[in-house]
Each structure stands twice: as C-alpha cells, then as structure tokens.
C-alpha positions in Angstrom: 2.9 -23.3 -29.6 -0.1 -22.1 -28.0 -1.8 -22.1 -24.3 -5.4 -22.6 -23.1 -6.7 -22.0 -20.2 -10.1 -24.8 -20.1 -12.8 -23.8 -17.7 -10.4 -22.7 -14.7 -11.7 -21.8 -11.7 -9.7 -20.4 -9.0 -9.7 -18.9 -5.6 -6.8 -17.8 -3.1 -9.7 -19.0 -0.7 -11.1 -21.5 -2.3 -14.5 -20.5 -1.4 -14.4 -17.3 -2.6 -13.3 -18.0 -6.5 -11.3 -15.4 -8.3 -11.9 -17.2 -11.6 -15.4 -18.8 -12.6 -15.2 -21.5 -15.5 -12.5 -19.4 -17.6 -11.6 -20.8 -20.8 -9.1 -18.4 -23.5 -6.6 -19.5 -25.8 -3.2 -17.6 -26.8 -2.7 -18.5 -30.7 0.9 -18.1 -32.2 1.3 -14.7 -34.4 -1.5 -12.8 -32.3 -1.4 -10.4 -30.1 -5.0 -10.5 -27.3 -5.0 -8.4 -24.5 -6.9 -8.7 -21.5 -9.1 -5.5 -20.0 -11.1 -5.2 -17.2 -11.6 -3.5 -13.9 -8.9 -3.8 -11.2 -9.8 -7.0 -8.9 -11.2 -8.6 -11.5 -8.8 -11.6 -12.2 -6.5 -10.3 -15.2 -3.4 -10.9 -13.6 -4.6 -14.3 -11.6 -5.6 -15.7 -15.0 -2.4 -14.8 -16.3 -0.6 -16.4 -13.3 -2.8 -19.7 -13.6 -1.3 -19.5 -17.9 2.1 -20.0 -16.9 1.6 -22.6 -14.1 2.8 -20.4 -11.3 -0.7 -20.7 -10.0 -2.9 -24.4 -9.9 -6.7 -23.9 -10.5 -8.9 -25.5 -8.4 -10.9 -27.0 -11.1 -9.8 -27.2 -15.2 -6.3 -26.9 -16.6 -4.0 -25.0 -18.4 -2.6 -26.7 -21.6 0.7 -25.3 -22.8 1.0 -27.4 -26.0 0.6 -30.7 -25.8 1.2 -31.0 -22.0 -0.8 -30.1 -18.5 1.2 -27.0 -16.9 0.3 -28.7 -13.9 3.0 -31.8 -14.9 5.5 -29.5 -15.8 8.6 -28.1 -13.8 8.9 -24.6 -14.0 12.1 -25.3 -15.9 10.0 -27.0 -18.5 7.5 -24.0 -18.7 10.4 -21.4 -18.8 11.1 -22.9 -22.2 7.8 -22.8 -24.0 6.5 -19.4 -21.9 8.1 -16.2 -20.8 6.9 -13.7 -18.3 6.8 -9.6 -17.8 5.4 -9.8 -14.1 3.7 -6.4 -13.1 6.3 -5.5 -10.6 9.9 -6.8 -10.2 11.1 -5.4 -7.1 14.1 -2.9 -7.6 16.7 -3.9 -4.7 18.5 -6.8 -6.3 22.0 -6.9 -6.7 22.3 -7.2 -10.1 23.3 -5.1 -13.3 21.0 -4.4 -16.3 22.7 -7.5 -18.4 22.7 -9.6 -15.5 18.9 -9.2 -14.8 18.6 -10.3 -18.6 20.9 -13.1 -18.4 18.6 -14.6 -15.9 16.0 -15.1 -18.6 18.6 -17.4 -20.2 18.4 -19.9 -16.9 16.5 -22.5 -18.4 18.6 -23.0 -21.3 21.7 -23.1 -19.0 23.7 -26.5 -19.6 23.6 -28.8 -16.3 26.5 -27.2 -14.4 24.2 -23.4 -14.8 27.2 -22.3 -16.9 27.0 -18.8 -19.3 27.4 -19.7 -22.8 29.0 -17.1 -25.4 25.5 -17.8 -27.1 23.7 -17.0 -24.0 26.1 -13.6 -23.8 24.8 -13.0 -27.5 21.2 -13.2 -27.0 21.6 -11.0 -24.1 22.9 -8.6 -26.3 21.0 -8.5 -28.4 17.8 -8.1 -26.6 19.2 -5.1 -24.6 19.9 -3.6 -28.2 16.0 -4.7 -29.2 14.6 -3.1 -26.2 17.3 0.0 -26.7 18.6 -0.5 -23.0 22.3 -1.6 -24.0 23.7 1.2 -22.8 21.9 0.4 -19.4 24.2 -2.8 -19.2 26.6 -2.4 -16.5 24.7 -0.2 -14.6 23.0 -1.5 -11.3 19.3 -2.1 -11.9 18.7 -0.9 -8.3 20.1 2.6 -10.0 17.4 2.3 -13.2 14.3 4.6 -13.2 11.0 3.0 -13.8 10.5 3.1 -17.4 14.0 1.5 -17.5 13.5 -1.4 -15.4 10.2 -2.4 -17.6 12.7 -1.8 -20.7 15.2 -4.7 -19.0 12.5 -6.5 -17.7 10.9 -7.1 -21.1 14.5 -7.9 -22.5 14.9 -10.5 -19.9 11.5 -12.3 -21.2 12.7 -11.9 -24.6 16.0 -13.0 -23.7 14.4 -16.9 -22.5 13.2 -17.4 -26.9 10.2 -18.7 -25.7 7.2 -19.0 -28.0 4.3 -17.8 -25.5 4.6 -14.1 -24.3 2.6 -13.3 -21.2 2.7 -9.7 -19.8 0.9 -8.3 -17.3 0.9 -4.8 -17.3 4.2 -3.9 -20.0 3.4 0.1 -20.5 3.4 0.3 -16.9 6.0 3.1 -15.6 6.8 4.1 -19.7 6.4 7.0 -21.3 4.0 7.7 -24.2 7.3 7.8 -26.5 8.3 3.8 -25.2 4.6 2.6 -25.0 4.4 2.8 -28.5 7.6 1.1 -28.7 5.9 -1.5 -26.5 3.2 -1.9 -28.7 4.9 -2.2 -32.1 7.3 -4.8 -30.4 4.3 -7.1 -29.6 3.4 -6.8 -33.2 6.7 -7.8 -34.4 6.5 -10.7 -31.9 3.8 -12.2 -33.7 4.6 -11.2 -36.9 7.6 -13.8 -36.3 5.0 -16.7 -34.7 5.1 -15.6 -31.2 1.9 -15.9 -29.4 1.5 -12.6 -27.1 -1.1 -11.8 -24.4 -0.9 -8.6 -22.4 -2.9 -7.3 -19.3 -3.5 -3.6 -20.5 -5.9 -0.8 -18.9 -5.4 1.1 -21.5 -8.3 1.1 -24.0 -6.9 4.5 -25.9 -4.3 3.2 -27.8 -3.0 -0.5 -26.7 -6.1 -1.8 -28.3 -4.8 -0.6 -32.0 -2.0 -3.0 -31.4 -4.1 -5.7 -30.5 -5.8 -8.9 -32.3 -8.1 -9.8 -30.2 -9.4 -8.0 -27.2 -10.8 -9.9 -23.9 -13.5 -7.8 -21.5 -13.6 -9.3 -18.1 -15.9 -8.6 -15.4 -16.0 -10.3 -11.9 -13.9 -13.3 -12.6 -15.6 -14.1 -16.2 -14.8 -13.1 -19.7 -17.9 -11.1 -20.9 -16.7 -10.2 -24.3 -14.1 -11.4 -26.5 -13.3 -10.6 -30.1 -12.0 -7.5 -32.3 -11.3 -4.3 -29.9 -14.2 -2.4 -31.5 -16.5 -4.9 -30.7 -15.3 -5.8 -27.4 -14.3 -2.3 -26.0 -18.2 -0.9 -27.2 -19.9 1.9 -25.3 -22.1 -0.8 -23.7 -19.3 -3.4 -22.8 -17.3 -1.0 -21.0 -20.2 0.9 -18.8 -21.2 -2.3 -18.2 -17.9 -3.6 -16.5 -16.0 -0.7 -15.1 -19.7 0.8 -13.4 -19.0 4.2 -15.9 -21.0 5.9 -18.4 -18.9 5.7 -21.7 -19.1 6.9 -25.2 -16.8 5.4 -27.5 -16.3 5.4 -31.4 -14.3 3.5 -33.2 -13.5 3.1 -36.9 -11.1 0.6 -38.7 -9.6 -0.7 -35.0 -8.9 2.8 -34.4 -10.5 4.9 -31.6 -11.7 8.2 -32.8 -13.9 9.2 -30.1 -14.2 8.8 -26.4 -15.5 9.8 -23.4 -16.5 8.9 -20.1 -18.1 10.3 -17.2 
C-alpha cells in the first residue's frame, strides 16, 4: 500500500495556494520525512495525504483509489494519523483514547471486540504507556499523550503512517524510541512519513528526506544530500554549515 500525492495544489483561499504542483509518494518499508520552515505547507500536505483536506487541483492516490471517493471510514483502514496536537480535555482514559483507533474496524453495531481489547494492549505495551491505561488522558503530561497518541495510530493496523510532528513534547530518552519505532514500522512493510524539524538526529532514522520551501518540494533524496549546507540556508533564510558522513551528522552549525 502506498500514497501519492500528483501535482496538488492547495489553498485555504484558493487564491493564495499553500501547495504549488506537489507530487511525493510514501513507499511501503520506508521511512521519508518532511523538513522545512514553519508556514511552509508540511502539515497541509500531510492533511491533503489522508483526504482530510481536497486539493484544488490533482489528487491523492491511496492505492488504487482517489482519496477523494473515499469515506473517511474507508481511509482509516489503509492510513493512520499522529495529528500535531490532540487537545487534552477529553473525557477519556489512556486505553480508551487508543481504542478509538480501532473505530473503523468496529462491526456494524460499533461494538468492542476482545480482539480490538488485544490490539489495544498491546500497542500501549509497544509504546510503554500500559501502565498509563486507566488513567485519565486529561491527567497525562505531554510526552505521555504523544506516547498514547501514537499507540492509537498503531492501534487502527493500517499500512500508511502519517505523522506530523511525533517527537513533539518527548524527551531526548522517547525521541529515540520514536525513531527506532518508525524503523521497525517499515522494517515490517509499513510505509511511514513524518513532519520533523529536527535535522540533528531524526534524519539518521530516515530513508528519504523531503526539503520544502514556500509550498514546493526543493530537494528530495538521501538526508545528506537533501539536508546540505546549501539546501538548508537556502530554505530556512540561515547561514548553515553541515557535515555529514554515512547518513550521520558529524558537524553542524548555524548562524
């Protein structure tokens, strides 16, 4: 299962486009991540991937079908989503936030299953929140609402990943756990794409690296190439000196 996003273009005004003629694929058992300067249509894009947003022009292909013809029922079961913020005042616990990833597998009277009570489980175990389970999520820190956030995505088994923001609110300690998780996630077939502003050390975890600018992609490819001295004083207006070896980042500095 993969998505692609062909030559979108999209605007909350329509005359003043957000996107410009974006076209990126997410490929099963990689991990790309999007960077670039805030405003510059990361998360929009990501919206328009899992239908939540229609572009004014192109379309977003999740499989075979038009996202566009889809219900959001239909999407839930091919793509999940780790939205940037998920407001903290609901009145639910930590497994009941999860169980409401398992909502489009739910039979036709919206009934729990004792599978959908073991899947829950066991992605509060994966994401080390179980614990957490019966507390309120209204009660969680931060960090700890990203941790049951993510287990909710995990919790729908869909093939597509899209995350916007995931190491938001974590410490250094759970962004690495983060980061190794995506890996796993494609290691079993999943195809992941994260919004990330870190360029330190998300982009050791990461396939493919995107570099946009003012609603376009201006570089796309392996993280050294992409995340380049050049590349990035280009699109976040700062004078940058990066090395990299090996995916790795051994030097940096900006100014």
């Amino acid at each position: 299962m993969n998505v692609r996003a062909e030559n979108i273009t999209f605007g909350y005004d329509p005359a003043e486009p957000v996107l410009r003629n974006v076209t990126l694929e997410v490929v099963p058992g990689r991990v790309t991540a999007l960077f670039g300067p805030n405003g510059c249509g990361k998360s929009t894009l990501l919206r328009c991937m899992n239908g939540s947003l229609r572009p004014q022009s192109g379309r977003v292909m999740i499989g075979d079908g038009c996202a566009g013809d889809m219900t959001p029922c239909e999407v839930a079961r091919q793509v999940a989503v780790v939205p940037q913020e998920t407001p903290p005042d609901v009145p639910f616990t930590a497994a009941e936030m999860v169980m409401l990833g398992r909502y489009a597998r739910w039979d036709a009277w919206g009934q729990e299953s004792p599978e959908d009570c073991e899947v829950v489980r066991a992605c509060l175990e994966r994401m080390n929140v179980a614990d957490l389970a019966d507390r309120p999520f209204s009660h969680l820190s931060g960090g700890e609402r990203q941790r049951v956030v993510i287990a909710r995505a995990l919790a729908q088994q869909s093939q597509v990943l899209l995350m916007d923001e995931p190491a938001l609110h974590l410490d250094i300690a759970h962004q690495l756990e983060l980061y190794r998780l995506v890996r796993e996630l494609a290691a079993e077939g999943q195809a992941v794409l994260m919004v990330c502003h870190d360029v330190f050390l998300g982009p050791m975890f990461v396939d493919t690296a995107v570099l946009m600018s003012g609603g376009n992609i201006v570089a796309l490819g392996p993280p050294g190439d992409v995340l380049s001295s050049k590349n990035l004083s280009a699109a976040f207006g700062v004078s940058a000196s990066i090395a990299w070896t090996d995916a790795r980042l051994v030097r940096a500095a900006f100014s």
